[in-house]
N, C-alpha and C positions, 0 to 999 in steps of 0.2 A: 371475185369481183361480181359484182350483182349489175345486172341490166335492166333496166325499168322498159317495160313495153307502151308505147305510147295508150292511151286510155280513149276507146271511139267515141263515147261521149262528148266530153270533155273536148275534142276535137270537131266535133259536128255543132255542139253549145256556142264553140270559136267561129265555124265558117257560118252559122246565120245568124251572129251576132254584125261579122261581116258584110255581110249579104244585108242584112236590113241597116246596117246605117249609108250601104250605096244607094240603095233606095231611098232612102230619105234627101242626102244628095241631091239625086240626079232629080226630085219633086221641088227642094225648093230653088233649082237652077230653073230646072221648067217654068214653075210660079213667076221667078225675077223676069224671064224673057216673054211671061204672057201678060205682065203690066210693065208700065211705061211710069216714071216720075217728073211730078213738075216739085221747080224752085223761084218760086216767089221772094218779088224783093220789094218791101215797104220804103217809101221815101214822104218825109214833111219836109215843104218846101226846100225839097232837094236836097236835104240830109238823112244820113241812116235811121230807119224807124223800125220801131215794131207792131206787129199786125199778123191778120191771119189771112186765111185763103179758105175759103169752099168751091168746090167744082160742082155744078148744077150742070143735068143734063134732062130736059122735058118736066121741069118745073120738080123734080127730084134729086138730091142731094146725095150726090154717090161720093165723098171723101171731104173733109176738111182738116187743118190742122193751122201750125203757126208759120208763120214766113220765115226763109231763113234754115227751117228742115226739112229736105227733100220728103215728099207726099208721094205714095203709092196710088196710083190708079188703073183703070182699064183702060187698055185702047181704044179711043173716042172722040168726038170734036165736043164741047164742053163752055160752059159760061165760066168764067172763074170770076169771083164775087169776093174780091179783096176791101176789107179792113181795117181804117186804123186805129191802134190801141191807144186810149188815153182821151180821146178827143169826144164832146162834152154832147156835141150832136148825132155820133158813130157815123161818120160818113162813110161810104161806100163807093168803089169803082168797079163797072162792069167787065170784062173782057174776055173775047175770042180766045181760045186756046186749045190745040189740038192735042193727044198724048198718041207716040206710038209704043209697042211693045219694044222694051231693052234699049228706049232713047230715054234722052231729057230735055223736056219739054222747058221753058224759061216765062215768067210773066213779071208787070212791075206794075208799080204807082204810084205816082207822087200827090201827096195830098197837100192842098196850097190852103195855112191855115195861119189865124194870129190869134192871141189870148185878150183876154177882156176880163177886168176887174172892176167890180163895184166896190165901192167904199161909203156904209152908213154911217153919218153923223148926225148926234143929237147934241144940240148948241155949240156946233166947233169941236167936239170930243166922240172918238169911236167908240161907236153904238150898235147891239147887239141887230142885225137886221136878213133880210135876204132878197136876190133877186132874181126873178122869176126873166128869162128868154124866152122869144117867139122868133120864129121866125115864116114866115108867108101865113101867119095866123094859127102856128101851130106852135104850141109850147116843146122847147127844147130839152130844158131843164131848169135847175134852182141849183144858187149859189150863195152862202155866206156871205159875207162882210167880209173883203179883202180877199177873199179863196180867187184865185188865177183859173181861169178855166181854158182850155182847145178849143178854141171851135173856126169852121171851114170858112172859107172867106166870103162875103157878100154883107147882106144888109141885115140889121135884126132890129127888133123893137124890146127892150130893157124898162121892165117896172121895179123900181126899188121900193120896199116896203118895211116900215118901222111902226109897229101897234100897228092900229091901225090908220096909220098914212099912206101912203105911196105918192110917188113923183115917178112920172112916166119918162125915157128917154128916146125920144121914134130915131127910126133910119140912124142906128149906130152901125155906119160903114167899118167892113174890118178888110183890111189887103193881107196877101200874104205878109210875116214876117213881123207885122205890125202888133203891138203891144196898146192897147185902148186903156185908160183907165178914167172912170167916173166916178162922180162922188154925188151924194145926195146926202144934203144937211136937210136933219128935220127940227124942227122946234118945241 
């Protein structure tokens, strides 16, 4: 009966193959405990949304990602500059937020928004048109004929435009929740 003698190679090939994956280990435990994670939670008018988060620190941009999956950052005190998705103006909310190493940090926002639809008509009948939003005299966007848009709540000024027509609509108040819709007949 034959005995096979262990092989030192082959043995030594084994203990720092060992040896380097406990290193690697014990570096990304280190890593996990030398950053901290925040979990952002987007809300429109108090229902679940979707949105993002960046963390600014000294007008610098050290992490962003989407609400909803835990963010890797460094130990720090932080602006987190949350966003929500969908909405026609991109509003934004500021907020304080600290990270410590191997905690989790928590931030939210609720965005208070209603839609608003323009509807062009030419003689009573739907007509190819668009309208253009401002708001404090700044244009926010352009919208179709009938297209539904987000936008955050407060007062806007609505130019609807067909060829070259337009009908202006001032101070279209929006509250949260509230659904606006407009029509502008051209001839």
């Amino acid at each position: 009966m034959a005995t096979t003698m262990p092989n030192p190679t082959r043995s030594l090939l084994g203990l720092t193959l060992l040896a380097a994956a406990a290193a690697a280990l014990a570096v990304t435990a280190a890593a996990d405990s030398a950053t901290g994670r925040l979990n952002c939670e987007i809300k429109e008018n108090g229902k679940s949304a979707s949105g993002t988060v960046a963390l600014e620190k000294d007008g610098a941009q050290v992490a962003s990602g989407s609400c909803g999956k835990p963010l890797s950052a460094p130990p720090g005190s932080y602006t987190a500059v949350l966003g929500l998705d969908g909405a026609l103006d991109g509003p934004v909310q500021q907020k304080p937020v600290t990270v410590q190493a191997g905690a989790e940090a928590k931030v939210e926002a609720d965005f208070a928004t209603g839609t608003v639809t323009v509807r062009i008509l030419q003689g009573g009948k739907p007509a190819a048109g668009m309208a253009v939003i401002r708001r404090d005299g700044k244009q926010v966007g352009t919208l179709g004929s009938g297209v539904a848009a987000h936008l955050s709540t407060g007062s806007y000024e609505i130019t609807a435009r067909y060829r070259v027509q337009q009908k202006l609509f001032e101070k279209v108040q929006l509250t949260a929740g509230q659904n606006v819709e407009l029509q502008a007949d051209f001839e």
